[in-house]
C-alpha positions as CSV (number, residue, x, y, z in Angstrom):
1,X,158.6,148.4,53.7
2,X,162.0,147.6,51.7
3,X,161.6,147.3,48.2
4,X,161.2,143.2,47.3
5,X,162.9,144.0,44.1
6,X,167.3,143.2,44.1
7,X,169.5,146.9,44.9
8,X,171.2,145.8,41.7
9,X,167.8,145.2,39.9
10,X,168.1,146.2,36.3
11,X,165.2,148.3,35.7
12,X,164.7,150.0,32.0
13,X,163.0,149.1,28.6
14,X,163.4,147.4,25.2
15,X,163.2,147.9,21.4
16,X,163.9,146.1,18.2
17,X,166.3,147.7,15.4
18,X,164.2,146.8,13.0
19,X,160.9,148.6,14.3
20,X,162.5,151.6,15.8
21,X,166.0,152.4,14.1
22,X,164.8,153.1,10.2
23,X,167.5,153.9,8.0
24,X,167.0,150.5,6.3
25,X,169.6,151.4,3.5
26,X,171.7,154.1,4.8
27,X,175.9,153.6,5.6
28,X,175.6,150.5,3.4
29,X,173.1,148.6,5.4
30,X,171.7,145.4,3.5
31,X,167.9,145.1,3.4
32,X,166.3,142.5,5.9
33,X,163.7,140.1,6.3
34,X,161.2,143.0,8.0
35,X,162.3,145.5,5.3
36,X,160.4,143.1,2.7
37,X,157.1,143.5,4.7
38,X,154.4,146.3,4.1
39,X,152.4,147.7,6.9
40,X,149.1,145.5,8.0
41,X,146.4,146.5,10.6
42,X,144.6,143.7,13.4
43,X,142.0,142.9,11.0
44,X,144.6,142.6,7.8
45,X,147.9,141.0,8.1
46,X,150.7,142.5,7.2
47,X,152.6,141.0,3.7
48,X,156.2,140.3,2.6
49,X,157.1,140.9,-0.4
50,X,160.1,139.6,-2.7
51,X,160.8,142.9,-4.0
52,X,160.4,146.2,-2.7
53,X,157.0,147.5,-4.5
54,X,156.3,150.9,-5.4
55,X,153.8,153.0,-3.8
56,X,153.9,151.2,-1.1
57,X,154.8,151.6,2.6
58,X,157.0,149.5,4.2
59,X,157.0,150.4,7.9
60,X,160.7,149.6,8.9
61,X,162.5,151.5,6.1
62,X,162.1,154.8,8.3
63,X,160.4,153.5,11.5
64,X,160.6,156.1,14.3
65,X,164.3,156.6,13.2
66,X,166.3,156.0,16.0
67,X,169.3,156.3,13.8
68,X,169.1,159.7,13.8
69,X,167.6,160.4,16.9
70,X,169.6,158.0,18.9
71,X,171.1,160.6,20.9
72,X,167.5,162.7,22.0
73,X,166.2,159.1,22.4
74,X,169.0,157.9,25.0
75,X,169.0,160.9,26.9
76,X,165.2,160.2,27.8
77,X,165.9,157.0,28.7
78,X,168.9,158.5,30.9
79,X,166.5,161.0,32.4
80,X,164.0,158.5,33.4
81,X,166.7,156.3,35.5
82,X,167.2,153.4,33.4
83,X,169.8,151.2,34.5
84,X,169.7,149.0,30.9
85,X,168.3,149.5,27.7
86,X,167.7,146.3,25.7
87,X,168.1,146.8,22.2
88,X,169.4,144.9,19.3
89,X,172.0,145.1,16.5
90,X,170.8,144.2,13.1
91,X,172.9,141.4,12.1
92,X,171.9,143.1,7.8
93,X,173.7,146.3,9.0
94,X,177.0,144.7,9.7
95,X,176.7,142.3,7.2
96,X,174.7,143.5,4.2
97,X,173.9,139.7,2.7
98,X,175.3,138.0,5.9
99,X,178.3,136.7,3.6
100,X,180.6,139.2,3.9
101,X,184.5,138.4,4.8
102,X,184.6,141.6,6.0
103,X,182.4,143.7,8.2
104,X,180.6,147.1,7.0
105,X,182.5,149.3,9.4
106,X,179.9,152.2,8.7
107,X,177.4,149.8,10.7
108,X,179.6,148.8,13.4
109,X,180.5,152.3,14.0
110,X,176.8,153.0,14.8
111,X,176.3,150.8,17.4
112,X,179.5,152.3,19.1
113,X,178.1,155.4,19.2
114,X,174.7,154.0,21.0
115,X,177.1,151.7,23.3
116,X,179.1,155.1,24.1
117,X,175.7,157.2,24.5
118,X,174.6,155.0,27.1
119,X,177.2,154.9,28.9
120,X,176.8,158.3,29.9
121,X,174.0,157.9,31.3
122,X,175.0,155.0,33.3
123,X,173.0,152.5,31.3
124,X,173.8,149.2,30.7
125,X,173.0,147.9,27.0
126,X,171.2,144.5,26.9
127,X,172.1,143.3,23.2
128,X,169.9,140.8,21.3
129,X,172.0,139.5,18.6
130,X,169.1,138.7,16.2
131,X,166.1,139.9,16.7
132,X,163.8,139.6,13.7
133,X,165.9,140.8,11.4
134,X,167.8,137.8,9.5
135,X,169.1,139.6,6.3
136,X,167.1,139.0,3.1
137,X,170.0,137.8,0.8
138,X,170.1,134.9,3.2
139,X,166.4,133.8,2.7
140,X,166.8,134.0,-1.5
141,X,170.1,131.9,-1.7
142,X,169.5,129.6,1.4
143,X,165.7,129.8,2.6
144,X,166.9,130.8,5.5
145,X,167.3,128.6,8.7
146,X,166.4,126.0,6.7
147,X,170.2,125.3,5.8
148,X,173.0,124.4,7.8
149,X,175.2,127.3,6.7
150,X,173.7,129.8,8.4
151,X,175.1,128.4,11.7
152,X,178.8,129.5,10.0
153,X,177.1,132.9,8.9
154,X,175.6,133.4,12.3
155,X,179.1,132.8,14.1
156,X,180.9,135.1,12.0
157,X,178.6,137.8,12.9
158,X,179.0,137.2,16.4
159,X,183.0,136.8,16.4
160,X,183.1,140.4,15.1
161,X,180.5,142.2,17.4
162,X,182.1,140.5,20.1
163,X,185.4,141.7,19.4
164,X,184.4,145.4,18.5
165,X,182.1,145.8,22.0
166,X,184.0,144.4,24.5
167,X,184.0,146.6,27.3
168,X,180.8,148.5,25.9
169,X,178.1,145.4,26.1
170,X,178.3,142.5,28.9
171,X,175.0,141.1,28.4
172,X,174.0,139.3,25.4
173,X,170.6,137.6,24.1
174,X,171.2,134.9,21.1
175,X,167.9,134.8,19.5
176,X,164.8,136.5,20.0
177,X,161.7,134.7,20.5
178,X,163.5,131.5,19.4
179,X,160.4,129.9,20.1
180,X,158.2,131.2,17.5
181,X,160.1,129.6,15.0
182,X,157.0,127.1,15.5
183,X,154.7,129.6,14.4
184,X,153.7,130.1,11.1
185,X,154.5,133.9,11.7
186,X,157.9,132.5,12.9
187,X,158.7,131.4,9.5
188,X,158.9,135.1,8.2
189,X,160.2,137.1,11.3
190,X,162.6,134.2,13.4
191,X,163.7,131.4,10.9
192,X,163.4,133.3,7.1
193,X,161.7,129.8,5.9
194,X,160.3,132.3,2.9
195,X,162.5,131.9,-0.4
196,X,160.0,133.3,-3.0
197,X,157.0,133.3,-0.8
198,X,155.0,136.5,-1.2
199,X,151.6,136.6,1.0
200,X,150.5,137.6,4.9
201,X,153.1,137.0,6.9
202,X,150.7,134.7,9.3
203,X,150.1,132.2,6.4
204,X,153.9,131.2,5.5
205,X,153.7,127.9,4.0
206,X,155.8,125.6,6.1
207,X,155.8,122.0,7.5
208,X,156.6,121.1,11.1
209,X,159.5,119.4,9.7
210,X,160.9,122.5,8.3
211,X,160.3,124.8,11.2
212,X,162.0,122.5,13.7
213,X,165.3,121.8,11.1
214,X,165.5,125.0,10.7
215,X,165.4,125.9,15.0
216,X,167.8,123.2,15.3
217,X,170.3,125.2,13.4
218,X,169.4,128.1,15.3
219,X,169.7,126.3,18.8
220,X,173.3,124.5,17.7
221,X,174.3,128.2,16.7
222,X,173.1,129.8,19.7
223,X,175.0,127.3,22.2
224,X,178.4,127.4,19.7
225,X,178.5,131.0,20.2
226,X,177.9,130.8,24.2
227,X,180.8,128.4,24.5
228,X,183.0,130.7,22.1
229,X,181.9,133.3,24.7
230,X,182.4,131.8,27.9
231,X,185.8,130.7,26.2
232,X,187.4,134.2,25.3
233,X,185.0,136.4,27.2
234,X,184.3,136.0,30.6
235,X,182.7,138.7,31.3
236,X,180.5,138.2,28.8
237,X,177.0,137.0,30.3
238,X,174.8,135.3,27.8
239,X,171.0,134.9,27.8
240,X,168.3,133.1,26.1
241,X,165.6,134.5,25.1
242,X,161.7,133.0,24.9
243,X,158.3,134.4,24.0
244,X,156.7,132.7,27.5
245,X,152.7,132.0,27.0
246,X,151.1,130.0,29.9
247,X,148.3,128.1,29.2
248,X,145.7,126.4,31.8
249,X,143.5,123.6,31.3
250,X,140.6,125.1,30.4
251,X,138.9,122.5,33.0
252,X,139.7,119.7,35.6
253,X,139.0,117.3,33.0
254,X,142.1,115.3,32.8
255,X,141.8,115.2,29.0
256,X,142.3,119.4,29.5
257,X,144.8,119.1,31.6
258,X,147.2,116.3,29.8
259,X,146.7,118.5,26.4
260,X,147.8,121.6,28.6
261,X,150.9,119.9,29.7
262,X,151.7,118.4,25.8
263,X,151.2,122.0,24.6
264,X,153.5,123.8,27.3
265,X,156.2,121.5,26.4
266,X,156.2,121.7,22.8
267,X,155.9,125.8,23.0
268,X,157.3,127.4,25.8
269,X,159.5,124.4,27.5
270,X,160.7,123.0,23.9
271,X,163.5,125.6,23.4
272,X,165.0,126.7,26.8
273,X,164.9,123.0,27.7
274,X,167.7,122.8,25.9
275,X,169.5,126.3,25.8
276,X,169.3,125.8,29.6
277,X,169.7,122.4,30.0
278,X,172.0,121.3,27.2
279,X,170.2,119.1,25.8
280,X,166.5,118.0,24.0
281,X,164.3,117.0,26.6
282,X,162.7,113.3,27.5
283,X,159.5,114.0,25.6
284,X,161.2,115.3,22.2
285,X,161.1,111.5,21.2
286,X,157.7,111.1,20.8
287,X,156.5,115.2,19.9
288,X,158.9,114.5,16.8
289,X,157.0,111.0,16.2
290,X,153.3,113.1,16.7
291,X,154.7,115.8,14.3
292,X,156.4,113.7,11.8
293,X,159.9,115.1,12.3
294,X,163.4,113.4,11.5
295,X,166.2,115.8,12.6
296,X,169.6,115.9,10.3
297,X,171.6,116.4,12.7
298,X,175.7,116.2,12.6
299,X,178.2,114.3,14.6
300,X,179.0,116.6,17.5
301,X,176.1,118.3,17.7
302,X,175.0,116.9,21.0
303,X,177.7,117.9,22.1
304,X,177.8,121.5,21.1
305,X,174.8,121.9,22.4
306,X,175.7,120.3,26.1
307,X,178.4,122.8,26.2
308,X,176.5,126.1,25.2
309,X,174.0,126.8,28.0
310,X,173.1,130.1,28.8
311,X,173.9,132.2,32.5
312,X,170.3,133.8,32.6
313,X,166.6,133.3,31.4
314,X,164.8,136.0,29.7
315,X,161.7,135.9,28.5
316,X,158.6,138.0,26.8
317,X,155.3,138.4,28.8
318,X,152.0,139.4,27.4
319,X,149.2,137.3,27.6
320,X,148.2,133.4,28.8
321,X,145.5,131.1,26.6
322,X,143.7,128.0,27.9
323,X,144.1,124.8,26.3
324,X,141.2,122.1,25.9
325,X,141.7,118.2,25.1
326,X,138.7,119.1,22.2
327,X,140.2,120.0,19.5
328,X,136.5,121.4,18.2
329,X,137.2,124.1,21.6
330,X,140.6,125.2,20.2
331,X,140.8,128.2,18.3
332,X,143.0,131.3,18.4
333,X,142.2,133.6,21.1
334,X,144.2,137.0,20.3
335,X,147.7,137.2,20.2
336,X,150.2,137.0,17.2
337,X,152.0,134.1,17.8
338,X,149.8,131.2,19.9
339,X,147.0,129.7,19.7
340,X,144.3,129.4,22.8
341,X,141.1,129.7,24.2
342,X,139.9,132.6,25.9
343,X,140.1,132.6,29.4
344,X,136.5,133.6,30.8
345,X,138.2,135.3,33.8
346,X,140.4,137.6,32.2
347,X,139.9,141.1,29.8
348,X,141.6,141.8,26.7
349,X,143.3,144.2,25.0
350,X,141.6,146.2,22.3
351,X,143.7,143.7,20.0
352,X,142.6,140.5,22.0
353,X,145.4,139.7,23.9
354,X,144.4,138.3,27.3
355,X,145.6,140.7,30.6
356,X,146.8,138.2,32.8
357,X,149.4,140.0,35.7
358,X,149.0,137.4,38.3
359,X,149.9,134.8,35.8
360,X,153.2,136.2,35.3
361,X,154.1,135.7,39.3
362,X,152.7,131.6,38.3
363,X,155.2,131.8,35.1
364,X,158.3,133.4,37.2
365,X,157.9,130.8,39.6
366,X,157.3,127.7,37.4
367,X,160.6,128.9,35.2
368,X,162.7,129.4,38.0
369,X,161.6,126.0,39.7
370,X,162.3,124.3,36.9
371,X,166.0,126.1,35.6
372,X,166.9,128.1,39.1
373,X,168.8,130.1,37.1
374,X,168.9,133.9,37.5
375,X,165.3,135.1,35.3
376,X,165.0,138.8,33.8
377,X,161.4,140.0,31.9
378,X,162.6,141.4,28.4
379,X,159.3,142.4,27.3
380,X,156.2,142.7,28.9
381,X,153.4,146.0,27.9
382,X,150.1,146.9,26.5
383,X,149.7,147.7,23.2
384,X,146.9,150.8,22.7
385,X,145.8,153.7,20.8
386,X,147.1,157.0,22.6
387,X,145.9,160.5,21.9
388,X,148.3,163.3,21.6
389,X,146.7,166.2,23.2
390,X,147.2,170.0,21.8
391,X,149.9,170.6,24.8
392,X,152.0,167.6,23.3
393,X,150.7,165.8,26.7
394,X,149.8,161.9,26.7
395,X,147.2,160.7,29.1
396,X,147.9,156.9,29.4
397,X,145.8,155.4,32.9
398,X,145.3,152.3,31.1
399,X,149.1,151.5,30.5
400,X,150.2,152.9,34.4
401,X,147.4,150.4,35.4
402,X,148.5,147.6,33.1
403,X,152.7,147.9,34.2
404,X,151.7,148.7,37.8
405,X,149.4,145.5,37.8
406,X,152.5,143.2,36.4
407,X,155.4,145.0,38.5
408,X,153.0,144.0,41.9
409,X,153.2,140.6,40.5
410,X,157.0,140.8,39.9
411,X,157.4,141.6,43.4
412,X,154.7,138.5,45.0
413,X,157.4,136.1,42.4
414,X,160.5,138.0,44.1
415,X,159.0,137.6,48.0
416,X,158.3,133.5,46.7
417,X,162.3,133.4,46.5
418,X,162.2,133.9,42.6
419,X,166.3,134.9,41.3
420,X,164.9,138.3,39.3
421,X,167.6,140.5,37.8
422,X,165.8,142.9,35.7
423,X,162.7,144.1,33.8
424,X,162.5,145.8,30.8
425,X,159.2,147.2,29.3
426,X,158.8,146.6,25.8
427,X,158.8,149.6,23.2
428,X,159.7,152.1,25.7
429,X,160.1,154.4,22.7
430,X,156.7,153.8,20.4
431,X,157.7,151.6,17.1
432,X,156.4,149.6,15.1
433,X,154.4,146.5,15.5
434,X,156.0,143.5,14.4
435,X,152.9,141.4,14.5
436,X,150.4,144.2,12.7
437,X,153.2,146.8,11.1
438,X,151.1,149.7,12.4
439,X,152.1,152.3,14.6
440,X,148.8,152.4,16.1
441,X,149.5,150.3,18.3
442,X,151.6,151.9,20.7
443,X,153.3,150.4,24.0
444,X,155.9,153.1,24.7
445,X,156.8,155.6,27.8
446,X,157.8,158.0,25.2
447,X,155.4,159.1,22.4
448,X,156.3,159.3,18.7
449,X,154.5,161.1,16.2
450,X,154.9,159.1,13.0
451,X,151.6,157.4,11.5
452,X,150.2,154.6,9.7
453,X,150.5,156.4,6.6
454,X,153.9,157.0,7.1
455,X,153.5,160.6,8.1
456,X,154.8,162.2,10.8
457,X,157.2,164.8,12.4
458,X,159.1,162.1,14.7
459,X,158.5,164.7,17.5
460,X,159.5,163.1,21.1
461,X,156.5,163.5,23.8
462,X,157.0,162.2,27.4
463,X,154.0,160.2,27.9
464,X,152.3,160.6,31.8
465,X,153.5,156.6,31.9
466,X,157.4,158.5,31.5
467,X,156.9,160.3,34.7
468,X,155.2,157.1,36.7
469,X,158.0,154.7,35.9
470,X,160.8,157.6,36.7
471,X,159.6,157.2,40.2
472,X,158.9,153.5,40.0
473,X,162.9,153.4,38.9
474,X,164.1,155.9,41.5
475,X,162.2,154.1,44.0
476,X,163.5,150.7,43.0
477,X,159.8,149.6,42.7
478,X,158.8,150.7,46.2
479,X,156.5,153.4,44.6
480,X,153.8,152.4,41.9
């Protein structure tokens, strides 16, 4: 039977710079927001600190440093067939403070060298512009999203990486996750709402006003630099990106239900309603009026924002909640960012997040109904302890089973008519956690040996899930 999957189907992974690159202060690189935070464990958060402290480890500074290993690392990707590698550029690395007039050119030459590696290897690079990594001069003078100017800061950024990639990067992301800027964890990784704040990084304290003044700024800047790229790029093609979470009523009770559709639209619909659309949607008039929130907005803004939609859809995929109308049922059932009841018919991770493959074929479809724009799954993986065996050899069933399981369900929301144009696995190189800061937690193809003590020889191991998605690739998914 012919593969379900597109011949042009973008198979291949995706990593963060700030939890795999490291060098956090080398070639004049400015620190960031995740280069403030220590490491953390499931049952401790991790912190963020206003000052680097001593004796104390800070997970990004060194990561699994794919600065230096950007080469070995690029030529596993090649050798596994990867026809695009989502990564991102951190925006602190090309501007130190993110105020500069003038670009560090020690950064920009970097990511030249991983544009040019992957090109021969025939990979595509998938750039997210900002991805967690807002740098930390930002947060001390302006708090971060929180103020206007940072749309200005934001566009400068993207004027000059523009510029020096064309012809080495067609696809862009704006802003990772640009949803979680709801979350309280949002505050500290997504919108920097953290000027002086030192504490777990899941107990920012912020205001629903706040959080959505502060996305409004990022969703005006997103959509001024889509227009600026549809203007003087056209090649360019430019993508949203949204941490997607389905919830279900967690009964037929219409009270379930009617709080299921309120919470869908405020977190996963909110955002890409208007990157997509151009505009906020019908029911932001009375979620503002719930949540107490007065936008300051600017004349033209509306505007701005009708102009700047995105070509394609991408999203994160890890887990679904359920949602009940009693708010004495409601509490958080695993996962970093939302919050959910357990669903009674699905297992969980080892930290709590919900396995739910079939409702990834329901959340291709229901995004694709609604936008029927092309849709590509940026992340998407199990996070799980992995043993390195004597040989160097990584035994990893449970994540062949977990990918295998959500690739089948790709390919049922492919055969419904669904527009899919790639799928990238996330942490296809092991990093480290942005939700915990461990390393523990691994989700990649390719084994790392660095620890949550900082320790480790950054030796490269080809995990058993390498060789399994090598053939799901060269198959184009026909094989799994």
């Amino acid at each position: 039977m012919a593969s379900p999957f597109r011949k042009d189907f973008l198979w291949g992974g995706a990593c963060a710079a700030n939890q795999f690159e490291g060098a956090w202060d080398v070639d004049g690189k400015g620190p960031s927001v995740s280069d403030m935070c220590t490491n953390g464990t499931h049952e401790q958060a991790k912190r963020i600190t206003t000052q680097i402290r001593p004796n104390t480890l800070y997970p990004s500074h060194e990561a699994v440093d794919f600065y230096h290993h950007y080469e070995e690392d690029i030529a596993l990707l090649g050798e596994m067939g990867f026809k695009t590698f989502r990564t991102s550029i951190n925006w602190a690395r090309i501007f130190p403070t993110g105020e500069e007039c003038e670009p560090n050119e020690a950064g920009l030459a970097f990511y030249d060298r991983v544009f040019d590696c992957c090109k021969q290897y025939g990979i595509e690079p998938l750039v997210t512009i900002s991805h967690y990594e807002l740098p930390y001069a930002l947060v001390e003078k302006y708090n971060g999203w929180a103020d206007r100017r940072l749309v200005d800061c934001f566009f400068r950024y993207c004027e000059t990486i523009f510029k020096r990639y064309e012809g080495k990067v067609k696809y862009w992301l704006t802003f990772n996750e640009i949803n979680c800027g709801m979350a309280p964890l949002g505050a500290v990784l997504s919108t920097g709402l953290i000027r002086g704040y030192e504490g777990p990084v899941d107990q920012a304290p912020t205001t629903q006003q706040e959080r959505f003044q502060a996305l409004h700024h990022q969703l005006v800047a997103s959509a001024k630099v889509v227009k600026y790229a549809h203007d003087n790029y056209p090649d360019y093609r430019m993508g949203n990106m949204m941490l997607f979470t389905p919830t279900y009523p967690l009964t037929c009770n219409p009270d379930d239900v009617i709080a299921n559709q309120r919470n869908m639209q405020k977190i996963t619909w909110f955002c890409s309603d208007v990157q997509v659309r151009g505009a906020y949607p019908y029911y932001t008039k009375r979620l503002f009026e719930e949540l107490d929130v007065t936008l300051v907005t600017e004349p033209g803004d509306d505007e701005i924002l009708r102009q700047g939609t995105v070509d394609f859809y991408t999203c994160s995929y890890y887990v679904s909640n359920c949602i009940s109308g009693d708010p004495s049922r409601t509490h958080n059932s695993g996962g970093n960012l939302v919050d959910g009841i357990k669903n009674p018919y699905l297992s969980a991770s080892e930290w709590g997040w919900q396995i739910d493959p079939k409702g990834l074929r329901y959340s291709l479809n229901e995004i694709y109904g609604r936008y029927g724009i092309p849709i590509m799954v940026v992340e998407n993986g199990l996070g799980a302890r992995d043993v390195l065996e004597e040989d160097g050899s990584v035994h990893d069933d449970y994540r062949i089973d977990y990918l295998r399981q959500h690739i089948e369900q790709m390919a049922e929301a492919a055969k419904d008519g669904v527009y899919l144009m790639g799928y990238t696995p996330w942490g296809c190189i092991d990093l480290v956690s942005a939700s915990t800061g461990e390393m523990a937690k691994r989700y990649g193809l390719i084994y790392v040996e660095k620890y949550d003590d900082g320790t480790g020889s950054l030796a490269r191991r080809r995990k058993d899930s390498f060789y399994w998605y090598q053939n799901v690739i060269r198959t184009n998914g026909e094989e799994l």
